[in-house]
ChimeraX commands (.cxc) that place a marker at each C-alpha (Angstrom):
marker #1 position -9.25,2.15,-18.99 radius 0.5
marker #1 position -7.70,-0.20,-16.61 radius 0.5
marker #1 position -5.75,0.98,-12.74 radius 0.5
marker #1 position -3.09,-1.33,-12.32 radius 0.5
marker #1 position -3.18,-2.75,-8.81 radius 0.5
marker #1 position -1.22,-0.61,-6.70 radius 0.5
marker #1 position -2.14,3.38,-8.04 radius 0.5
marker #1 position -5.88,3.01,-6.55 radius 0.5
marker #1 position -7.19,5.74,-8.50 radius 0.5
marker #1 position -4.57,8.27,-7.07 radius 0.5
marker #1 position -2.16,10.52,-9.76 radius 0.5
marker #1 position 1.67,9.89,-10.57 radius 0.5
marker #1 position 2.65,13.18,-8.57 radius 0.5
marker #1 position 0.96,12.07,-5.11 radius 0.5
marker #1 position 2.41,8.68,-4.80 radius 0.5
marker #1 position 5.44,10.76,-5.32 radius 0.5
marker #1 position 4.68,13.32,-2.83 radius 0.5
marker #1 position 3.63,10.45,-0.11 radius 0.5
marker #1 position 7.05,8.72,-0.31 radius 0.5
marker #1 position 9.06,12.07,-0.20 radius 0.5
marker #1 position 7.25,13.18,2.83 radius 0.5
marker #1 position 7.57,9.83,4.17 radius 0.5
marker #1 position 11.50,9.81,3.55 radius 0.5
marker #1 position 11.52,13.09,5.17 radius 0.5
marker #1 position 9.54,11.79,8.37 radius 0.5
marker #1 position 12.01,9.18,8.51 radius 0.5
marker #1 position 15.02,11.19,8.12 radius 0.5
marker #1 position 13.83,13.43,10.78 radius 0.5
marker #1 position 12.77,10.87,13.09 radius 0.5
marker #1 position 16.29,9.64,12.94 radius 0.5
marker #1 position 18.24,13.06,13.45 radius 0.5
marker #1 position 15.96,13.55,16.32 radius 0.5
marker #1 position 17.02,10.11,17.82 radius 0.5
marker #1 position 20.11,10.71,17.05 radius 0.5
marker #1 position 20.50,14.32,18.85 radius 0.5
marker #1 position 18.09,12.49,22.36 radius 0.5
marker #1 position 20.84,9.97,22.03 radius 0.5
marker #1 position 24.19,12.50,22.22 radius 0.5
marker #1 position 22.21,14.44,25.03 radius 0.5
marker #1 position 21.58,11.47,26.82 radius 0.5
marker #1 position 25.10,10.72,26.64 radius 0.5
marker #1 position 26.35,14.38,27.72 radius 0.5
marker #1 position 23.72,14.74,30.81 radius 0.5
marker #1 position 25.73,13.60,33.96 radius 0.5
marker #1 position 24.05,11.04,36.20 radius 0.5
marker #1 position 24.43,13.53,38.52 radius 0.5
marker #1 position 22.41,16.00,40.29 radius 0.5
marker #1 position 24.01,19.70,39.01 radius 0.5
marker #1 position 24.85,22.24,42.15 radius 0.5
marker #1 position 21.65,23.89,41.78 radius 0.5
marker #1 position 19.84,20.92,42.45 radius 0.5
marker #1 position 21.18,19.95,45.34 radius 0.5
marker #1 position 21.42,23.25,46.74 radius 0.5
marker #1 position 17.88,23.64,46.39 radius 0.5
marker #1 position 16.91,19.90,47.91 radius 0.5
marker #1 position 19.13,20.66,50.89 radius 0.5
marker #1 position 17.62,23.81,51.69 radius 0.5
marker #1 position 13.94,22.96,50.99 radius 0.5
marker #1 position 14.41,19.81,53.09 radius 0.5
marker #1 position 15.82,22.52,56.03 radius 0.5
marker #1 position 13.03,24.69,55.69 radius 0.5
marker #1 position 10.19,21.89,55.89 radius 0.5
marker #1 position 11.34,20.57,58.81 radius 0.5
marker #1 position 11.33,24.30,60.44 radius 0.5
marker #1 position 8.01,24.89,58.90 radius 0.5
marker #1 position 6.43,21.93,60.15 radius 0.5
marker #1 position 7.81,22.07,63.13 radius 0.5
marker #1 position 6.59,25.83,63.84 radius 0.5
marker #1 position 3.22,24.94,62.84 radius 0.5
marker #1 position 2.71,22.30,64.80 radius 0.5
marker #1 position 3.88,23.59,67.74 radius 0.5
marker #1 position 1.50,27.04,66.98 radius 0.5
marker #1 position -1.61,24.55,66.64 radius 0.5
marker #1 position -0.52,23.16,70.06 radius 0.5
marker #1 position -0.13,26.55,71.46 radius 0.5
marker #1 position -3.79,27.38,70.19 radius 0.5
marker #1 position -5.58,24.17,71.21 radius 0.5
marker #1 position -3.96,24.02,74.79 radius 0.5
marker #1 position -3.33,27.52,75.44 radius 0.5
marker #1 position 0.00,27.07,76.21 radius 0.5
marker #1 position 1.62,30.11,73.84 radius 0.5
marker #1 position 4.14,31.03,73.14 radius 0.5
marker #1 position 6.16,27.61,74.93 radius 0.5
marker #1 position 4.78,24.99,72.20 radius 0.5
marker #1 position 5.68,27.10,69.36 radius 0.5
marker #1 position 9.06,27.84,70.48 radius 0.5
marker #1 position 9.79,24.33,71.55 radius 0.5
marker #1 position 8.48,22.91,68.42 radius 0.5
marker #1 position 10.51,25.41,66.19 radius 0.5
marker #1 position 13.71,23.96,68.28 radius 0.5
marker #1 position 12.42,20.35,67.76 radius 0.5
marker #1 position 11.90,21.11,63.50 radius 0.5
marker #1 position 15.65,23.16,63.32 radius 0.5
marker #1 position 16.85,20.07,64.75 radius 0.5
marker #1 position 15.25,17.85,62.75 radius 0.5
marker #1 position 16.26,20.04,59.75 radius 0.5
marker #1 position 19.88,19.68,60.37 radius 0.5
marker #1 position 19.28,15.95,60.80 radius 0.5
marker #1 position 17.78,15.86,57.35 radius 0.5
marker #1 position 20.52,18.09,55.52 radius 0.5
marker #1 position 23.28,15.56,57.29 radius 0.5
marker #1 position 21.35,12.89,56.03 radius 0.5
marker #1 position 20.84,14.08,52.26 radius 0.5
marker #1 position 24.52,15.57,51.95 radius 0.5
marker #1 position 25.67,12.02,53.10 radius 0.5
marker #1 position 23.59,10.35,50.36 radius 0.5
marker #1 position 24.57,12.34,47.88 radius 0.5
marker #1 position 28.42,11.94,48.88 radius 0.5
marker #1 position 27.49,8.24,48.37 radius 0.5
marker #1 position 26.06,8.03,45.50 radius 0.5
marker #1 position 28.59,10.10,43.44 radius 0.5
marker #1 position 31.73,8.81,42.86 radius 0.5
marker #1 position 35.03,11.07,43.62 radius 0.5
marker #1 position 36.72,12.45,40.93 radius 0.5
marker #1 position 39.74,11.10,39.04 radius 0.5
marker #1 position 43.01,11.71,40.81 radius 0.5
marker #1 position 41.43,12.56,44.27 radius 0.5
marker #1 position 43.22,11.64,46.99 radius 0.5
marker #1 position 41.49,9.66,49.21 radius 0.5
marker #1 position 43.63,9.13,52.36 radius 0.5
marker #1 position 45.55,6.20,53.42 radius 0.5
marker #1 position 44.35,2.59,51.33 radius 0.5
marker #1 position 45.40,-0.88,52.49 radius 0.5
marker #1 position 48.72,-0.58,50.34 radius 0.5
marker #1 position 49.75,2.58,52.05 radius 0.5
marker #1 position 49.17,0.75,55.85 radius 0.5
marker #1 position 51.67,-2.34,54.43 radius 0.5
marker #1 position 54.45,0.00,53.40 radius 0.5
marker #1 position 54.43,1.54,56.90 radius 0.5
marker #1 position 54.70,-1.60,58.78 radius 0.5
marker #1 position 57.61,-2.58,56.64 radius 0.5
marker link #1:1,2 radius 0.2
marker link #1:2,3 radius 0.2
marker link #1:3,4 radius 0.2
marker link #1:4,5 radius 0.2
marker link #1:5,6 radius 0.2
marker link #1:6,7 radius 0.2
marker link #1:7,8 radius 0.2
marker link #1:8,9 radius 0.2
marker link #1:9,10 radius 0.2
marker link #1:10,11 radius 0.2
marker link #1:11,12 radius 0.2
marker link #1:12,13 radius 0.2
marker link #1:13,14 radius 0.2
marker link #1:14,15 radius 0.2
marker link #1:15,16 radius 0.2
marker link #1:16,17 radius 0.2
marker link #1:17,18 radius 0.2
marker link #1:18,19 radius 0.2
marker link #1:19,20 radius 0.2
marker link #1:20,21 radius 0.2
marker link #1:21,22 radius 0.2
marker link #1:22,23 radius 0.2
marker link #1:23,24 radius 0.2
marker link #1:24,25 radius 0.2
marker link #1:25,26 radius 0.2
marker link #1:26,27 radius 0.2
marker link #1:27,28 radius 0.2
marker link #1:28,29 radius 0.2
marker link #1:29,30 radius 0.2
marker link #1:30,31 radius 0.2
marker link #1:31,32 radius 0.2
marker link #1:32,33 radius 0.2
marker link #1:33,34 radius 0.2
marker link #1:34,35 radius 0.2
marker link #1:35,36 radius 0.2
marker link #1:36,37 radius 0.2
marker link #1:37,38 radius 0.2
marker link #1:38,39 radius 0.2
marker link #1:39,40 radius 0.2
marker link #1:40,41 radius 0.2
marker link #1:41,42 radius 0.2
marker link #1:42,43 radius 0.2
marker link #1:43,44 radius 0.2
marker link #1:44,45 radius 0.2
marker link #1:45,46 radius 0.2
marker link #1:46,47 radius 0.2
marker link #1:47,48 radius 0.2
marker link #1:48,49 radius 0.2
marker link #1:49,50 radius 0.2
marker link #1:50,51 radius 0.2
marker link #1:51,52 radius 0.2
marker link #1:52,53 radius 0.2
marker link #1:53,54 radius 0.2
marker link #1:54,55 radius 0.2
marker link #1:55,56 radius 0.2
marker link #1:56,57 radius 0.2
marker link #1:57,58 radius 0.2
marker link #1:58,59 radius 0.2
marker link #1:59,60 radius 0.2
marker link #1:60,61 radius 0.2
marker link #1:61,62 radius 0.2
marker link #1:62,63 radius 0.2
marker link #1:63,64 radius 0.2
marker link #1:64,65 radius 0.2
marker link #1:65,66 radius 0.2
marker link #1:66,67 radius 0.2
marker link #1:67,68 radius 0.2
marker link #1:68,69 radius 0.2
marker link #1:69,70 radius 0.2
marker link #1:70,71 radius 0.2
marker link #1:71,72 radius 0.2
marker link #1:72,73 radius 0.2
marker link #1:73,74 radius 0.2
marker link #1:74,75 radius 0.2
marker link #1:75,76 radius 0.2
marker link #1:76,77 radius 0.2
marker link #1:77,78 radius 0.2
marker link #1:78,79 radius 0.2
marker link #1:79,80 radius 0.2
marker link #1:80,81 radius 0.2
marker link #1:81,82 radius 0.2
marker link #1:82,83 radius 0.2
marker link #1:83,84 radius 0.2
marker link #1:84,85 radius 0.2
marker link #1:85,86 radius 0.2
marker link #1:86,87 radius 0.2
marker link #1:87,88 radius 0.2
marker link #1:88,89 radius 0.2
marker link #1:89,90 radius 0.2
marker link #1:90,91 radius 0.2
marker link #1:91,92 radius 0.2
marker link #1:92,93 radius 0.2
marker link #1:93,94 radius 0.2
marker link #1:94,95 radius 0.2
marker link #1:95,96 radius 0.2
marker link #1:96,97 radius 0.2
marker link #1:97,98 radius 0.2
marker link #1:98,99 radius 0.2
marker link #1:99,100 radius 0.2
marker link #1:100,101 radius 0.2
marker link #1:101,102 radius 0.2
marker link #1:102,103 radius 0.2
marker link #1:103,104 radius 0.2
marker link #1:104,105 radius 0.2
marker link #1:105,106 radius 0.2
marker link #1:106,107 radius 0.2
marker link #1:107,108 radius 0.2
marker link #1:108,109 radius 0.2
marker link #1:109,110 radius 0.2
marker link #1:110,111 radius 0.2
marker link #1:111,112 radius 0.2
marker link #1:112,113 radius 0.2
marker link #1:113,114 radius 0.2
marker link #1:114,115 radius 0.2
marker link #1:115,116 radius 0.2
marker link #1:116,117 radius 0.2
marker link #1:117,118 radius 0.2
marker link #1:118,119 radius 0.2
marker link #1:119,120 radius 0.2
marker link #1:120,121 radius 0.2
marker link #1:121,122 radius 0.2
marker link #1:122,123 radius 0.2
marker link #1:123,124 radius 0.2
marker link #1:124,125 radius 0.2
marker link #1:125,126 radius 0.2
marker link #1:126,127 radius 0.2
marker link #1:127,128 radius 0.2
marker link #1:128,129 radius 0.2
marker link #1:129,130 radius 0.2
marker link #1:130,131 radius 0.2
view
């Protein structure tokens, strides 16, 4: 008995099998792309409230924490408590409302308003007035 070329030895039923599992994987595969591809499309470029809420604050809180400590390993080495501590807790809130300023004013740059905001005054509006 003779195997043509292309059943290498295996049964009807399992080159059957192979191809509908294979059409299967395929069709899968593409639903799956498919869904990645409408949730990329839905997710906003955006960072959501929560996120920025929680990068605001934990950049606050660093800068008081490391402040704090620094000045308490200053107080320790020189002897100096509680003046180092204190001074460097002032020195880190500081710092920590530099850093929220900073971060808010990114963010308000990088996302654009929304549709129909008012803006104040343009260039148009400052021709009319002169007029």
């Amino acid at each position: 008995m003779t195997i043509p070329p292309g059943d290498h030895g295996r049964p009807e039923n399992a080159r059957e099998a192979t191809r509908d599992l294979a059409s299967r994987i395929a069709s899968a595969k593409r639903e799956r792309q498919a869904e990645d591809d409408k949730a990329s499309r839905d997710a906003s470029p955006e960072m959501s409230g929560l996120a920025r809420g929680l990068r605001i604050g934990t950049e606050f809180i660093a800068a008081v924490l490391v402040g704090a400590g620094i000045g308490y390993l200053i107080d320790l080495g020189l002897g100096t408590s509680p003046w180092g501590l204190l001074i460097l807790l002032l020195m880190g809130f500081a710092a920590g409302i530099l850093n929220v300023i900073r971060v808010v004013a990114e963010m308000n740059a990088a996302s654009p308003a929304p549709p129909g905001s008012d803006l104040g005054p343009g260039a148009d509006d400052e021709e009319r007035d002169e007029n």
